[in-house]
N, C-alpha and C positions, 0 to 999 in steps of 0.2 A: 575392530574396536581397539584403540591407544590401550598402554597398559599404563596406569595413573598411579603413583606412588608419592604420599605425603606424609611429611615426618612433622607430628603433634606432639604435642603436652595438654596431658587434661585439662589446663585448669585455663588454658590460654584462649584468650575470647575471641582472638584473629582465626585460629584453626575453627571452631567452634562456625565463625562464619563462614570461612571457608570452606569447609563439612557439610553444611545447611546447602551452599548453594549445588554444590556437586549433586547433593540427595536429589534437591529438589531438579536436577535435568539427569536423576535415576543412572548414574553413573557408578560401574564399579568401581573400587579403583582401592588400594593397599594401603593400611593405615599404619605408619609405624611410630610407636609412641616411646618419646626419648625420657621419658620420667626414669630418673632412678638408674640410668643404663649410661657410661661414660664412654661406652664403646661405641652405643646406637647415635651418641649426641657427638661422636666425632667422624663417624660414618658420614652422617648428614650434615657436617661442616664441610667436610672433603669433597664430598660431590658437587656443594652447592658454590664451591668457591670461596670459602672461607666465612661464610653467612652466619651469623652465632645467632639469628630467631629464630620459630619455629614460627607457622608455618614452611617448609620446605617444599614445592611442589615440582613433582616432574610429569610429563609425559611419554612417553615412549623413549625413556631416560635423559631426555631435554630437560635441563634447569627452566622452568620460567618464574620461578622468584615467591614470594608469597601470595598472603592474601588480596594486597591489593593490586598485583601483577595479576592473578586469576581473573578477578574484577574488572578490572581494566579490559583483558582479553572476551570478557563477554560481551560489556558494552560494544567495544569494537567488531563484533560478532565472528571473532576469531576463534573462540574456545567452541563451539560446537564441532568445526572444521578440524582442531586438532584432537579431540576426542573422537571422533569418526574416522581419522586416517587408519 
């Protein structure tokens, strides 16, 4: 199984979806939440390429971008295939 790391903020309705869909195909996967933390929200600028939103998602320390790049990869029925690798 991929190891899946997403950099949230609570309050944010994209992570929230993107959370939901993760759940719902029972995937583990690292939740790290940039509220409040200047160090975590420039962590996951750095990695992601300079990306100032949050959702942040990686896979097996792959950037694939946020929530609607997660989305995207399931319709395309790509996101099972990279969470199984």
């Amino acid at each position: 199984m991929a190891e899946l790391v997403i950099y949230t903020s609570e309050i944010c309705p994209y992570c929230i979806k993107a959370k939901r869909l993760l759940d719902s195909k029972e995937v583990t996967y690292r939740e790290i939440c940039v509220d409040g933390s200047n160090e975590l929200a420039s962590e996951a600028l750095l990695k992601s390429g300079g990306k100032k939103t949050v959702p942040q998602i990686f896979i097996d320390d792959h950037h694939i971008g946020g929530c609607d790049e997660l989305y995207a990869l399931d319709q395309q029925g790509r996101l099972d295939r990279l969470l199984n690798s």
